[in-house]
N, C-alpha and C positions, 0 to 999 in steps of 0.2 A: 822480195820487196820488203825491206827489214824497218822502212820509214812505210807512213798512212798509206797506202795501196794509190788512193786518189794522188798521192803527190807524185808518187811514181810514176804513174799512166802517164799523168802531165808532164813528166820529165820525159821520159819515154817518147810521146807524140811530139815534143819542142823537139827532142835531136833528129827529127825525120827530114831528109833534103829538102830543103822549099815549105818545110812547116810554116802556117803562121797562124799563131792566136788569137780569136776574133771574138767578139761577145754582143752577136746580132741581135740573140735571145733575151738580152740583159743581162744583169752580174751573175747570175745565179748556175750557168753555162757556158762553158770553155769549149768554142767550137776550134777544131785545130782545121787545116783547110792545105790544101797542095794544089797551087797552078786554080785557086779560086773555088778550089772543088771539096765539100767536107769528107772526112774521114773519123774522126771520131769528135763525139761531144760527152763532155763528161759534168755533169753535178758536179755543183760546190754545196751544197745547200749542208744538211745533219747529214752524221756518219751512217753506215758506212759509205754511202754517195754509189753512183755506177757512170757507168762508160757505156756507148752506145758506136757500138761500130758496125760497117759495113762487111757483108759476109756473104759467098756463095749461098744459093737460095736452098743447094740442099744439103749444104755442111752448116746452115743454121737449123735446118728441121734437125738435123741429129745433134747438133750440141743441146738445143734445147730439151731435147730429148734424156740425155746425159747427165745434166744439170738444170738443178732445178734454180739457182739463179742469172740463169741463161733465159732471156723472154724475146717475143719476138719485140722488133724497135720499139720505144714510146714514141709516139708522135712524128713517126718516120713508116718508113716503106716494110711491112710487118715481111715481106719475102727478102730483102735485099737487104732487112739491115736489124741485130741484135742487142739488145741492151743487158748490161752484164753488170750484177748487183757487184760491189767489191767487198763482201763480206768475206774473204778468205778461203770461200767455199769452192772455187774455180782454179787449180793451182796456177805457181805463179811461171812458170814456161807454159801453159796454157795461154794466158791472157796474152802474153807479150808474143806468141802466136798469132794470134789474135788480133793484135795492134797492128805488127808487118802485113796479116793478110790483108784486111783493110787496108791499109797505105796501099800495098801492089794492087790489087783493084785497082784506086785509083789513077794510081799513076798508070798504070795498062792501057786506060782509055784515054787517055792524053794523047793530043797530037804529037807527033815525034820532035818536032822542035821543041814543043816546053817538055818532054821528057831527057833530051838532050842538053836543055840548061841545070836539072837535076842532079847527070852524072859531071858536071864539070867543077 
């Protein structure tokens, strides 16, 4: 991620099939959404900002474990979903790990016709 970490994720979460960019929260959070469903919300707010994704309940006990800017969600589901400072500290094939699993999550539990409009 050779540009701001935050610009990246953002770029990252737009090329995902069926992404769409919503700001329910107000300006301050960039929720990305697939088939109506979130998958990551990221701060815009002071650097370095963080991303908040969806996560098996016990590959987030162990990332948080791992990392210390790994927490469990803010203001989300503390077993189902991770919030991940982008201070550098997380490498960057980690994160964008990270990013896909949350997408597949989601999309997994998608009825098959809207997962079928994703691969077309």
């Amino acid at each position: 991620m050779d540009n701001h970490p935050r610009d990246e994720v953002i770029a990252v979460c737009n090329a995902k099939p069926g992404s769409v960019e919503d700001y329910p929260f107000g300006d301050e959070v960039a929720v990305f959404k697939v088939a109506g469903k979130m998958f990551a919300l990221v701060t815009l707010g002071p650097a370095p900002g963080s991303v908040s994704l969806k996560c098996d309940p016990d590959l987030a006990v162990s990332l948080r474990r791992r990392y210390a800017a790994i927490t469990a969600g803010y203001h989300l589901s503390k077993r189902h979903w991770n919030t991940v400072m982008l201070d550098g500290s997380v490498p960057q094939d980690e994160l964008l790990d990270l990013i896909d699993h949350s997408y597949e999550l989601v999309v997994t539990r998608l009825p098959r016709a809207e997962r079928d409009k994703l691969n077309t």
